[in-house]
LUMLOKE-898001 format. One record per residue: residue number from 1; x, y, z of N, C-alpha, C in turn. Coordinates in pm, whole numbers, plus 50000, padded with zeros to 5 digits. Example, Ala and Ser with C-alpha at 12.3 -4.5 7.8 and 13.67 -1.06 7.14 Angstrom:
BEGIN
(1 (51319 49431 50780) (51230 49550 50780) (51320 49670 50780))
(2 (51285 49775 50708) (51367 49894 50714) (51290 50003 50787))
END
This chain:
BEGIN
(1 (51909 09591 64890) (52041 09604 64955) (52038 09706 65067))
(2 (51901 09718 65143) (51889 09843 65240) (51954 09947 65203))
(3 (51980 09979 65101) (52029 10136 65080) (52185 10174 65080))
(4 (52275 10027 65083) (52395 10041 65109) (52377 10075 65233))
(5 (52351 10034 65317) (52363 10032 65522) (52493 09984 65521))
(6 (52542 10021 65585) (52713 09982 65688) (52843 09947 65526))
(7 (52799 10028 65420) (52909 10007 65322) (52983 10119 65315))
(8 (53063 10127 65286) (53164 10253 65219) (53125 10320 65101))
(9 (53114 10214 65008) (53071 10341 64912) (52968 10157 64827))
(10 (52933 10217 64729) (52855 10166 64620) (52946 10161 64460))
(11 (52975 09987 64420) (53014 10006 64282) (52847 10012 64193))
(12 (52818 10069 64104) (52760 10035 63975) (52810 10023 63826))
(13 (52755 09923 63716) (52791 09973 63618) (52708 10079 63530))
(14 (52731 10158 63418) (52642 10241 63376) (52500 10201 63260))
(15 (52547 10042 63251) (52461 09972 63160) (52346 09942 63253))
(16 (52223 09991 63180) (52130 09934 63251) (52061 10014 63380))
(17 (52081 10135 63371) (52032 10290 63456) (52055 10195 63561))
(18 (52137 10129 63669) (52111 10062 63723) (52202 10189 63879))
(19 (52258 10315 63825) (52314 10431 63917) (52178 10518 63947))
(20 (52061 10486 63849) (51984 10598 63920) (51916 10625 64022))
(21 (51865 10471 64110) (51837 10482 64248) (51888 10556 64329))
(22 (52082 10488 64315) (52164 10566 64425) (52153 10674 64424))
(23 (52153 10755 64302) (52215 10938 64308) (52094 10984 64329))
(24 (51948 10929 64345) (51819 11015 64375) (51818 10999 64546))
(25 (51868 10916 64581) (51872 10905 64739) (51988 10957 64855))
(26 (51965 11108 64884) (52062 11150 64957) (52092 11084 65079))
(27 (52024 10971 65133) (52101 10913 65233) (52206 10811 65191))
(28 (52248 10765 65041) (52333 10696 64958) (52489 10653 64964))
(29 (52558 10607 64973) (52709 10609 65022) (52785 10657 64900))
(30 (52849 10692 64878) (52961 10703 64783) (52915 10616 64665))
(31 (52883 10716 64542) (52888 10604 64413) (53002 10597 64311))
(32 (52993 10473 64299) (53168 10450 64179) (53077 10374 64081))
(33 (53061 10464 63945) (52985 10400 63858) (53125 10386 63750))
(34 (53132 10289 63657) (53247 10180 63611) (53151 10191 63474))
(35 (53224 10245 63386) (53131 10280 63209) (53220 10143 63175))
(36 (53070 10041 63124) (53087 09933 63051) (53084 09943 62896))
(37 (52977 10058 62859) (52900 10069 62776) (52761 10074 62820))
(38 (52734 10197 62820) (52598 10251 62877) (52428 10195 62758))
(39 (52349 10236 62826) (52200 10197 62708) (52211 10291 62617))
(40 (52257 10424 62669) (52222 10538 62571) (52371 10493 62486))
(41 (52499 10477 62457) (52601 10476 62424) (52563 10383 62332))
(42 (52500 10249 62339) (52474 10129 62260) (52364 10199 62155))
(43 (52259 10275 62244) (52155 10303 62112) (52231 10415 62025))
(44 (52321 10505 62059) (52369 10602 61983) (52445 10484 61853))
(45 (52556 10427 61931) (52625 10333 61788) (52497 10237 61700))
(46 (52371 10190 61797) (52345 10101 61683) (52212 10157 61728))
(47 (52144 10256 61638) (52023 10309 61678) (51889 10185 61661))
(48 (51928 10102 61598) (51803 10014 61524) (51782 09928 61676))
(49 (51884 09881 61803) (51866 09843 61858) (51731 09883 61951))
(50 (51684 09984 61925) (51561 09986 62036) (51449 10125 62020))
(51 (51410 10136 62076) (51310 10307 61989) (51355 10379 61995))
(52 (51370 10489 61922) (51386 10666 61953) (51389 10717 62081))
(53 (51252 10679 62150) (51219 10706 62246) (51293 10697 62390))
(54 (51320 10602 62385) (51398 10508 62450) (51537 10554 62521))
(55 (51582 10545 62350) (51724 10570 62336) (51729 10745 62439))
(56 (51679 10813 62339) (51658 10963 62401) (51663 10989 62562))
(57 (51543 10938 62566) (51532 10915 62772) (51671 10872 62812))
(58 (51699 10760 62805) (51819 10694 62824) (51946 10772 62828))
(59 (51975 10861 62750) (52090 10934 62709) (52042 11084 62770))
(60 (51917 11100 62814) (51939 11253 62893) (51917 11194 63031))
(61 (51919 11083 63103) (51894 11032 63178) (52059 11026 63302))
(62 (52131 10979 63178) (52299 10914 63192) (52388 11073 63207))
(63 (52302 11214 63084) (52373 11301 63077) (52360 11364 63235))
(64 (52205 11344 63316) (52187 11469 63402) (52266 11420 63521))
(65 (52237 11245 63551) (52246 11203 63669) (52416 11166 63673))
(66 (52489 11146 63623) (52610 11047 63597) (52681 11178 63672))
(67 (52668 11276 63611) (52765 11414 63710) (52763 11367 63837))
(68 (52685 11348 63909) (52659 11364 64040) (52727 11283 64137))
(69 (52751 11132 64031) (52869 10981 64142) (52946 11041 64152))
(70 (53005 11002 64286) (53141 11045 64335) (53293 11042 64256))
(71 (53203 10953 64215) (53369 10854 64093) (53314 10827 63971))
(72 (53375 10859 63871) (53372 10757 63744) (53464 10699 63690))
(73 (53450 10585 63650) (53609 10549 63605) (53548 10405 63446))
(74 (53646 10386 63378) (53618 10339 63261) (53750 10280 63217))
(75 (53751 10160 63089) (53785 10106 63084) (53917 10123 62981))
(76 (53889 10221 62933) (54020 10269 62805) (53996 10402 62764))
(77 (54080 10437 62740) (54152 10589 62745) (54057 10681 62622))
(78 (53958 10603 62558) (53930 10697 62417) (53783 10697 62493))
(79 (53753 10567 62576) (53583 10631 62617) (53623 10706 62738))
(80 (53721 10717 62801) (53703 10805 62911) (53706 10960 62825))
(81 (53762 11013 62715) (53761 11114 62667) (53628 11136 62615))
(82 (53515 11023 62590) (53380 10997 62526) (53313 11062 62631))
(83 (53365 11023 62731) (53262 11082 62845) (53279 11193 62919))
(84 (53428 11244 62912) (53466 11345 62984) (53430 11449 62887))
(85 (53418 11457 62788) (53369 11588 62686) (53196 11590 62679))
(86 (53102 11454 62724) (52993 11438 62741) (52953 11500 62877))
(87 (52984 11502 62936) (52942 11497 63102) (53025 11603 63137))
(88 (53118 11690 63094) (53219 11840 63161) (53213 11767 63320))
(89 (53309 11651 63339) (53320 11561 63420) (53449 11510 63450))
(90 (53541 11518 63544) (53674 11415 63533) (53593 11270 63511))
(91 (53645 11193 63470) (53611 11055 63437) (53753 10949 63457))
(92 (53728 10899 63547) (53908 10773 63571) (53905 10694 63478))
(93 (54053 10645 63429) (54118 10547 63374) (54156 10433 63459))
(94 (54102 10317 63469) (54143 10191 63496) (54143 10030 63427))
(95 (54210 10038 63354) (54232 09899 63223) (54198 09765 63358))
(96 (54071 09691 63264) (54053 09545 63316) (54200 09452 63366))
(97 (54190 09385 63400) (54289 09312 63437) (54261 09158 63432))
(98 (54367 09091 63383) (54354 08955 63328) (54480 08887 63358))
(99 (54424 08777 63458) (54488 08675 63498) (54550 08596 63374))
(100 (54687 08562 63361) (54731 08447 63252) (54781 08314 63265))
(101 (54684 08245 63253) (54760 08113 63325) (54853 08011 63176))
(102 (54957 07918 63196) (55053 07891 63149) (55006 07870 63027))
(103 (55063 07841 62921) (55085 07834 62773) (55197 07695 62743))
(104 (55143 07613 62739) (55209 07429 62715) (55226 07443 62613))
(105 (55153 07495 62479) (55184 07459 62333) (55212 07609 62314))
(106 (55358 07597 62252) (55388 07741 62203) (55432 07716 62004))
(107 (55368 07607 61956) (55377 07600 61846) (55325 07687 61774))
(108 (55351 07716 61647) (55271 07833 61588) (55153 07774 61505))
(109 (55026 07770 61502) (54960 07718 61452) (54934 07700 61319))
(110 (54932 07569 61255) (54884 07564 61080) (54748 07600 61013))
(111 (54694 07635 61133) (54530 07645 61119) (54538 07787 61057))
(112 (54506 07813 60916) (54506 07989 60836) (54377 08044 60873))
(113 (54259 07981 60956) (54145 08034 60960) (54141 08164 61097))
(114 (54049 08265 61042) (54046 08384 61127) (53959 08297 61235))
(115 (53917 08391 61315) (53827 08379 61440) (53801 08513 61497))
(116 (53682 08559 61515) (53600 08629 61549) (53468 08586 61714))
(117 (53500 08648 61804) (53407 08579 61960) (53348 08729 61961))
(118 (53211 08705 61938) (53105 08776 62007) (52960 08788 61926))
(119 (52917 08916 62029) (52737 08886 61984) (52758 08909 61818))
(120 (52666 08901 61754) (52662 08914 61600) (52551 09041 61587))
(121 (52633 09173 61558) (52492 09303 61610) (52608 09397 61516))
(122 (52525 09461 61478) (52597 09603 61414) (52653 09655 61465))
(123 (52727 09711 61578) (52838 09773 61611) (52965 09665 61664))
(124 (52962 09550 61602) (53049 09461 61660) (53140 09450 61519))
(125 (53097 09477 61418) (53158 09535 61289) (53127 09385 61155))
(126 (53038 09342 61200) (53022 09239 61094) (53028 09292 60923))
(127 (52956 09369 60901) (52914 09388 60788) (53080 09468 60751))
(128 (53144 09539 60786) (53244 09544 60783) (53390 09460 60736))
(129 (53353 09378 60845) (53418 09237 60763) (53351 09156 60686))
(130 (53245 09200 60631) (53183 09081 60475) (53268 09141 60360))
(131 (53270 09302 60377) (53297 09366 60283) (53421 09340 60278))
(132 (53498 09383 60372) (53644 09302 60376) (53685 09183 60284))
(133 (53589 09085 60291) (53636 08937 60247) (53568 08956 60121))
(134 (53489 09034 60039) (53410 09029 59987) (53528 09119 59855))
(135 (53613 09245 59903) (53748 09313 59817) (53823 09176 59786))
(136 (53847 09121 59899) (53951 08992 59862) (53930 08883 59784))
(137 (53827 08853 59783) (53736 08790 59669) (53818 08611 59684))
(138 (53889 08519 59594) (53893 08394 59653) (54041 08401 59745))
(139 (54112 08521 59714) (54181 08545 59854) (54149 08563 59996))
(140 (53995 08536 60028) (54010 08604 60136) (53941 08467 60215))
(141 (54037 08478 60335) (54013 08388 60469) (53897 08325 60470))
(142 (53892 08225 60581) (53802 08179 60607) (53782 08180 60751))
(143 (53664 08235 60821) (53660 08278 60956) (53571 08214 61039))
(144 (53561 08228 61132) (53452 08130 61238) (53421 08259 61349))
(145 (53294 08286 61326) (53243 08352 61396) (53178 08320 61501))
(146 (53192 08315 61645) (53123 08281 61723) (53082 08380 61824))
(147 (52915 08333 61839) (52851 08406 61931) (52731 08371 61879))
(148 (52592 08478 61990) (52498 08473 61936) (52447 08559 61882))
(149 (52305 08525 61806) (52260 08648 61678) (52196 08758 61722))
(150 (52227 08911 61746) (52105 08968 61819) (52000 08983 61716))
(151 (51873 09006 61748) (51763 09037 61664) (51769 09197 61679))
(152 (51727 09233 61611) (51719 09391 61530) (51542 09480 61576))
(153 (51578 09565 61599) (51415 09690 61567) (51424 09697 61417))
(154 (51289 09768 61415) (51202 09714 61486) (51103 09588 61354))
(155 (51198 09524 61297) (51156 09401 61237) (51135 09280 61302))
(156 (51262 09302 61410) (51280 09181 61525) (51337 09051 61446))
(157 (51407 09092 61365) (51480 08990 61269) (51622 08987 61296))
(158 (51689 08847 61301) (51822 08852 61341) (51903 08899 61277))
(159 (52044 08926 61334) (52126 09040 61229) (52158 08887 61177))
(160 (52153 08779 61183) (52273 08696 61100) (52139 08675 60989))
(161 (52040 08710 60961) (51994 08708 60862) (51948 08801 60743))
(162 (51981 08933 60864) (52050 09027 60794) (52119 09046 60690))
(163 (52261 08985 60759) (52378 08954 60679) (52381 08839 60589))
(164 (52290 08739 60599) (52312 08634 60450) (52205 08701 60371))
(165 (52115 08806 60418) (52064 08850 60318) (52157 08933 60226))
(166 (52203 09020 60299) (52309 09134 60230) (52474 09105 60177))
(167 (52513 08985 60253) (52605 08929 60188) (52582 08727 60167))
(168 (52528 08751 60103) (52499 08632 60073) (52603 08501 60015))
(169 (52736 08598 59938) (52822 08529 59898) (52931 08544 60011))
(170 (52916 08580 60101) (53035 08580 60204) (52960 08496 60340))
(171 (52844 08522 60427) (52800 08527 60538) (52761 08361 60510))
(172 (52787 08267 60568) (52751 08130 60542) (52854 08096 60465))
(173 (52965 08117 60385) (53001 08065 60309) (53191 08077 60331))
(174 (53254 08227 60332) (53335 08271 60387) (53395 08290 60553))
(175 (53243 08326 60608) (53229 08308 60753) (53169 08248 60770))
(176 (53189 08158 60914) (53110 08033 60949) (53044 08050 61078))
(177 (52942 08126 61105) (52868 08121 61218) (52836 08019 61312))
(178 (52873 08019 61439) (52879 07928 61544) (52786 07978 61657))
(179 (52734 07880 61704) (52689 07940 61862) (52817 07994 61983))
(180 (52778 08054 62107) (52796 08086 62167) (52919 07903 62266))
(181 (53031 07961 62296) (53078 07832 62304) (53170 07897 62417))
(182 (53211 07757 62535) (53256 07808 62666) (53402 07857 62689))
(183 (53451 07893 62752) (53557 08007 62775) (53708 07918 62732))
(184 (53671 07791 62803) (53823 07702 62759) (53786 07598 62641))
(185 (53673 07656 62531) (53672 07612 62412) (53746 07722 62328))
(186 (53700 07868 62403) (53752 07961 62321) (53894 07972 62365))
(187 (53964 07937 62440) (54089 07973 62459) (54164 07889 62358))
(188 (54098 07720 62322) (54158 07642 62245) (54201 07728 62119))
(189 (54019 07792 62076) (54048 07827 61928) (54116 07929 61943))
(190 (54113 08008 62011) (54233 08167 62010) (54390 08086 61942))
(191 (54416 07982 62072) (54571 07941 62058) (54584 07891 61913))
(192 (54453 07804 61869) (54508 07751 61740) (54438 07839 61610))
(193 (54389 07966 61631) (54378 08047 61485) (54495 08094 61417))
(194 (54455 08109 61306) (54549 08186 61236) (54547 08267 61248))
(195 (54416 08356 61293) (54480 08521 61326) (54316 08543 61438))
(196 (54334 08635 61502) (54185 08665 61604) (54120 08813 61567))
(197 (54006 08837 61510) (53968 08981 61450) (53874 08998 61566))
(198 (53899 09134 61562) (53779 09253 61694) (53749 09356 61541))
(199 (53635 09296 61450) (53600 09398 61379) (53509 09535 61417))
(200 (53505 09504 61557) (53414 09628 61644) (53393 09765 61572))
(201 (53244 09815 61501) (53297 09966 61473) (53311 10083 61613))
(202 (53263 10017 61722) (53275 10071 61889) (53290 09952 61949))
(203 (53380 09983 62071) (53366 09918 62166) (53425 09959 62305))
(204 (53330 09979 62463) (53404 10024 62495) (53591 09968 62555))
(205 (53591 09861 62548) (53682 09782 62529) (53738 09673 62447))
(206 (53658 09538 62466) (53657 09434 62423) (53743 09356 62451))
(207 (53708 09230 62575) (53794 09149 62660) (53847 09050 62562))
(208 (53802 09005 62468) (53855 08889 62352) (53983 08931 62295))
(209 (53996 09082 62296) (54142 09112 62209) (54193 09064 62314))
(210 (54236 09135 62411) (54303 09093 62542) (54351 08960 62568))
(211 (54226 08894 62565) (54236 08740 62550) (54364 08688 62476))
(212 (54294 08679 62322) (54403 08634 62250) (54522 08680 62249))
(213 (54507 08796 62270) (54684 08850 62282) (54751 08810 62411))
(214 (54689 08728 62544) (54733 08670 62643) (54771 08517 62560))
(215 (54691 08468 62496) (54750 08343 62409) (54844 08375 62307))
(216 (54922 08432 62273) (54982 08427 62210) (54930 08467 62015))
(217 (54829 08533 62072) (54769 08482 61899) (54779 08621 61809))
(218 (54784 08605 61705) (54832 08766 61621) (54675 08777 61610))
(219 (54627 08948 61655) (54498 08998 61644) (54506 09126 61578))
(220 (54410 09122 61493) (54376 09226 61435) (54260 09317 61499))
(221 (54277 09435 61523) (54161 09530 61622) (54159 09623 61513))
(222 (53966 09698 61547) (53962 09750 61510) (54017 09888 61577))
(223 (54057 10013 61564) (54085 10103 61633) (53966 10151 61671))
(224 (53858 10111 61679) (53723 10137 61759) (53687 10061 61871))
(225 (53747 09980 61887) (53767 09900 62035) (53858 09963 62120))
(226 (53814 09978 62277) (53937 10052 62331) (54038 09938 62340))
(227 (54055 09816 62379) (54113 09725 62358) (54239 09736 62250))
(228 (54215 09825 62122) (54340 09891 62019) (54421 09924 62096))
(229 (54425 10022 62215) (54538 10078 62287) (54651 10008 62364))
(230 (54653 09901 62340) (54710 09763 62387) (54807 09756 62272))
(231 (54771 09803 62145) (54848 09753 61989) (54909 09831 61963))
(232 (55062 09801 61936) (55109 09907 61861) (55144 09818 61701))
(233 (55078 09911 61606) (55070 09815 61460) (55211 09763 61382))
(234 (55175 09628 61389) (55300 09581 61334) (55410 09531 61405))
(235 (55369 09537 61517) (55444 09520 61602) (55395 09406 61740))
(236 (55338 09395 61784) (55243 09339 61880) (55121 09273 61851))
(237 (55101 09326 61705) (54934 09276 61702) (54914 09387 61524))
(238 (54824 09423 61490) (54772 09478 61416) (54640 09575 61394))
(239 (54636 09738 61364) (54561 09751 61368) (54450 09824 61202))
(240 (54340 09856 61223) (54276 09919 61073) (54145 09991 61123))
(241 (54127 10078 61029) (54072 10205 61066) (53897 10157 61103))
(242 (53833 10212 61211) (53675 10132 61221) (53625 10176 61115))
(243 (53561 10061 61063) (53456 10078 60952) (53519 10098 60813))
(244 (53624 10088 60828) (53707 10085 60684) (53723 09943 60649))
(245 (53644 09867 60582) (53698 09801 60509) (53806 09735 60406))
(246 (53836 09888 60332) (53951 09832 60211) (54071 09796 60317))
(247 (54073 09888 60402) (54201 09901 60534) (54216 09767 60581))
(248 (54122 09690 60635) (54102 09561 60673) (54157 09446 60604))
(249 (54119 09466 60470) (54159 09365 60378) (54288 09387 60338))
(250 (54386 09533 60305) (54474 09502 60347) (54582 09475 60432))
(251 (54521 09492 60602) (54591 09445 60671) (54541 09277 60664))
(252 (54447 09207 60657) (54444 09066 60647) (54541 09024 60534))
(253 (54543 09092 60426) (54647 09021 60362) (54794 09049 60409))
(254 (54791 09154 60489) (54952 09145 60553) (54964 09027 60637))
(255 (54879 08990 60716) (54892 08902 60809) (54893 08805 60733))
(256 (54798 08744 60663) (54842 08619 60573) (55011 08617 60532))
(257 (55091 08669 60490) (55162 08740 60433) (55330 08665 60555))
(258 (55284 08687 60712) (55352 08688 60789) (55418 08520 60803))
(259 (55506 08526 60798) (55606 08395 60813) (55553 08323 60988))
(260 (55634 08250 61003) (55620 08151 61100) (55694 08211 61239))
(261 (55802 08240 61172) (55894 08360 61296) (55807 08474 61320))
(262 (55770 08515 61259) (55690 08650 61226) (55593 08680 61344))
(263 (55517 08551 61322) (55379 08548 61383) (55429 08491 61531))
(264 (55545 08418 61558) (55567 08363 61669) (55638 08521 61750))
(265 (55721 08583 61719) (55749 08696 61765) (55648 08795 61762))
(266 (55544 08858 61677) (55444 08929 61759) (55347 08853 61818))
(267 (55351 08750 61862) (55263 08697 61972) (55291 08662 62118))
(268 (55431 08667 62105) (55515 08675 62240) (55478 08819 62279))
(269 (55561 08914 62227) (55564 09108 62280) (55380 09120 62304))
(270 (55272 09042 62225) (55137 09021 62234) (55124 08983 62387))
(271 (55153 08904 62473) (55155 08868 62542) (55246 08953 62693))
(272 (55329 09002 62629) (55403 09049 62699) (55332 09165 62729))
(273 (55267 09259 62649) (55223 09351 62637) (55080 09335 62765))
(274 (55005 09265 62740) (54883 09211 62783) (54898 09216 62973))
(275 (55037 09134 63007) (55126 09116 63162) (55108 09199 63184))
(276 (55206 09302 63119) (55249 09454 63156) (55100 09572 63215))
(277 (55022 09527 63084) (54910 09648 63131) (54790 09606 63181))
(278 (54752 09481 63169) (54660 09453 63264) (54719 09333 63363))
(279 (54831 09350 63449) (54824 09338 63613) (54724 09297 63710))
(280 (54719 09197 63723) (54615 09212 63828) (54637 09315 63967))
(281 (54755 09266 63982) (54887 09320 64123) (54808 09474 64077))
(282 (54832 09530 63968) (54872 09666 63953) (54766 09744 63974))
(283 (54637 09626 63870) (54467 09696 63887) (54412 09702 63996))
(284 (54451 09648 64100) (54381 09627 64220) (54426 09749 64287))
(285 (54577 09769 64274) (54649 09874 64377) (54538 09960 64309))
(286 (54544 10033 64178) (54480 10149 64135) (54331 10147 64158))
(287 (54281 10025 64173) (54115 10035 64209) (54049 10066 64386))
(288 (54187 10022 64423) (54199 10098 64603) (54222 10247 64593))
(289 (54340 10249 64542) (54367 10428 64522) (54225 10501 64481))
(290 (54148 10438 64388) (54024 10528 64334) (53867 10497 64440))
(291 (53867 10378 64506) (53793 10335 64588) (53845 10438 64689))
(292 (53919 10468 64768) (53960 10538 64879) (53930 10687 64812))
(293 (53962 10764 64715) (53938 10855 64676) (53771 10918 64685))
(294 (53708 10834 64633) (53527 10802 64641) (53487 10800 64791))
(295 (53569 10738 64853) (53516 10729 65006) (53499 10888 65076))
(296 (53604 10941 65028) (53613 11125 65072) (53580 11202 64943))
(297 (53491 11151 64912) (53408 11259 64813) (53227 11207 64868))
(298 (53147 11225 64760) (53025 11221 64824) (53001 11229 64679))
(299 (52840 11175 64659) (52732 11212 64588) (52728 11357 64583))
(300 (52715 11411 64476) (52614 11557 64440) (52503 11578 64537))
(301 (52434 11646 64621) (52360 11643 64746) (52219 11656 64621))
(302 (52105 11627 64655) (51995 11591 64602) (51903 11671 64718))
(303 (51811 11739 64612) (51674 11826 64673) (51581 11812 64645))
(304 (51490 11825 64774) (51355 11755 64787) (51243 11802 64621))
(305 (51306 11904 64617) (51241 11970 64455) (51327 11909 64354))
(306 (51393 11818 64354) (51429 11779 64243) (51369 11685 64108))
(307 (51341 11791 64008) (51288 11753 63919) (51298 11560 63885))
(308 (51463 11536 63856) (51462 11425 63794) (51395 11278 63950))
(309 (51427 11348 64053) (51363 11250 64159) (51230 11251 64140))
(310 (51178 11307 64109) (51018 11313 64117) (50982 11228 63992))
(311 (51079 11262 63883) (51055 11183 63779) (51028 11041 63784))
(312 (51127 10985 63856) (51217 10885 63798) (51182 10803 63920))
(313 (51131 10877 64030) (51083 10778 64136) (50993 10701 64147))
(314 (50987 10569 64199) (50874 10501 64160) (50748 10578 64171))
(315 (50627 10525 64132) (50447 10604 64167) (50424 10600 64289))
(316 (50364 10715 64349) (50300 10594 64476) (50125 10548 64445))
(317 (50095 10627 64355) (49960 10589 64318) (49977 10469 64219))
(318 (49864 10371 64271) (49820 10246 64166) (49770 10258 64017))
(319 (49835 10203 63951) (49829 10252 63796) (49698 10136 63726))
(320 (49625 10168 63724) (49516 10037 63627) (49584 10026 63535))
(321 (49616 09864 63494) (49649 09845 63355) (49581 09819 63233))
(322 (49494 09781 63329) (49357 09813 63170) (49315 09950 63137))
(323 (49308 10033 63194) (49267 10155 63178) (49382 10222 63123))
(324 (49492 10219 63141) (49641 10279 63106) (49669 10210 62925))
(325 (49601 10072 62876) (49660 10049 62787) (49569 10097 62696))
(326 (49414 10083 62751) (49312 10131 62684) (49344 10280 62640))
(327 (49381 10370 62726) (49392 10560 62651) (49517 10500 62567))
(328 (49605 10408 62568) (49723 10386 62491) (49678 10391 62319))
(329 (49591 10259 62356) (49497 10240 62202) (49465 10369 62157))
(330 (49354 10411 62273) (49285 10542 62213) (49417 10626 62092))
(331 (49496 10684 62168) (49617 10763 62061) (49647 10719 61924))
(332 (49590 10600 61934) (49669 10512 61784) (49538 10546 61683))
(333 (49618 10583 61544) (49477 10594 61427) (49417 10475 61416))
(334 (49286 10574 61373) (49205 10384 61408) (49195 10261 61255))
(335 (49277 10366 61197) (49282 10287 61038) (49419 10224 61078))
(336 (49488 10232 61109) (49625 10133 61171) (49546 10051 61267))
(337 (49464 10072 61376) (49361 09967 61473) (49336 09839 61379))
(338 (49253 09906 61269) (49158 09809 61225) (49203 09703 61102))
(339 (49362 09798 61035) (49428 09684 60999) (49492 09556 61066))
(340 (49528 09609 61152) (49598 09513 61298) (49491 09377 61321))
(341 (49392 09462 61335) (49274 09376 61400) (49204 09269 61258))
(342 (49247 09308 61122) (49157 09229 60981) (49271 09194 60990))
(343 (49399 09167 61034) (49534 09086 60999) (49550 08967 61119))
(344 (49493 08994 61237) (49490 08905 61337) (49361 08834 61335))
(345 (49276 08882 61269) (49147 08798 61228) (49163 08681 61093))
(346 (49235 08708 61013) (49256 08667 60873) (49359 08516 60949))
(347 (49455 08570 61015) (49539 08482 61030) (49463 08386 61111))
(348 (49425 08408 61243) (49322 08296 61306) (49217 08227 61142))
(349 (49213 08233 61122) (49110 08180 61026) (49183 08097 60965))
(350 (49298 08120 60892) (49368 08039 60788) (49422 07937 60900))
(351 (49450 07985 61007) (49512 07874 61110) (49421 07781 61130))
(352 (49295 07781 61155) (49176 07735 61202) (49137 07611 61056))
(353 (49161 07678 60928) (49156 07584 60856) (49266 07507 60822))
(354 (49412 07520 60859) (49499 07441 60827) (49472 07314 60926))
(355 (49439 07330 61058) (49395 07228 61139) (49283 07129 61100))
END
């Protein structure tokens, strides 16, 4: 992108170190980095997602450099406090914004089944809701989970097998795992669930509550989604404590619980609510106000001795990769080597005779 030549400023998001070019390059325009949910933020909630190592770098990486953008701004009011006590940083508030287009069927749906849209990973709160359905025992719902499965560190085994391992009487049986399915399939099922769960134990938002509460649909959030701040309980939608289970199950049985008026009146103020705070009209004005703000600020100025530039900048020397993986080996005990090596030998063999 030549360096941002002839722009005003630079958006990034914080997922994916994808700000650290800009802030190492003092000829850089204005950076507005936008917290999605950062690498280090994901490995802190779900450490199994990736190495120690990793994670660590990642998170002193986000702590040194993130000071330095001109702007930060984020998506709900509990991670901007996540980050402003992380970073001794102002950090902006600006809620997503969501277009609503018309609503033809305002029937209340007969369909009692929950619905759940997203990846299937430990901080999205699965295991949470097994346990949930698992207190309720043949009271409890029947849900459709959709998304896809992430695989796990470092087994590399999917969480949905995870979970029929660990709940075996709920995961397959109570919940019904689905693939990943397109945006005006999911709008169908929002309109016609019986209720829409964000069992998130984090999130820094989560666009699906939003969603359904633009359809009309009674949702249950966890208060670990910033997306909760949208709910006031009992009123609009429903909420239960992250990672509390018993809490869950009895707000699902409240909602079961809710009449036909019930559910048709908090899904209207659901909706209403949804207009009101995410605006498109409104997000845009405030994303100019904070864009123009960034334009008369600047990057943190960057020095030629700066440690993390030197770091973090590409090599300029050519790296052998045979020679680089070879001292790699070297480090490793050689009684871990040589099991590796009688386990990749053993297996060629048995393969060799199954053929």
């Amino acid at each position: 992108v030549r360096g941002g030549e002839g722009f005003d400023l630079v958006e990034c998001t914080d997922w994916g170190l994808f700000f650290v070019p800009w802030l190492l390059d003092p000829s850089s325009p204005p950076l507005v980095v936008r917290f999605h949910g950062s690498d280090g933020q994901i490995a802190y909630h779900d450490p199994d997602s990736c190495s120690p190592l990793f994670a660590s770098l990642c998170q002193l990486i986000e702590s040194a450099l993130l000071p330095r953008a001109a702007l930060r701004v984020t998506y709900s009011q509990s991670n901007q406090r996540a980050w402003s006590s992380q970073l001794l940083r102002n950090v902006e508030f600006c809620p997503p914004s969501l277009c609503l287009d018309a609503i033809h069927d305002s029937s209340i749906p007969s369909n009692t089944r929950g619905l759940v849209v997203g990846r299937v990973q430990k901080w999205k709160g699965p295991d949470t809701l097994c346990r949930a359905l698992q207190l309720l025992g043949t009271e409890a719902p029947f849900v459709d989970w959709i998304g896809r499965s992430v695989n796990t560190t470092p087994t590399g085994q999917s969480y949905v097998a995870h979970l029929k391992k660990s709940f075996p009487d709920v995961w397959g049986s109570r919940i019904c795992h689905l693939p990943p399915e397109t945006p005006i399939q999911i709008k169908q099922r929002q309109s016609h669930a019986g209720f829409v769960l964000v069992p998130s134990e984090w999130d820094v938002f989560n666009f699906t509550a939003a969603e359904a509460m633009g359809r009309q649909s009674v949702v249950i959030c966890s208060t670990g989604a910033g997306a909760s701040e949208l709910i006031d309980h009992g009123v609009n939608g429903f909420l239960f404590d992250a990672g509390d289970a018993q809490n869950l199950a009895a707000v699902i049985q409240q909602v079961q619980a809710l009449s036909s008026e019930q559910r048709s009146v908090i899904g209207r103020r659901a909706r209403t609510r949804v207009a009101e705070m995410l605006d498109p009209n409104e997000i845009a004005r405030i994303t100019i106000e904070q864009f123009t703000s960034a334009m008369h600020a600047s990057n943190a100025p960057v020095s030629d001795q700066d440690l993390l530039r030197a770091i973090l900048s590409p090599a300029n020397t050519t790296v052998n990769a045979s020679s680089a993986m070879l001292r790699s080996l070297a480090s490793i005990d050689l009684k871990i080597l040589l099991q590796h090596i009688a386990f990749r030998l053993g297996h060629k063999v048995l393969n060799g005779f199954r053929r």
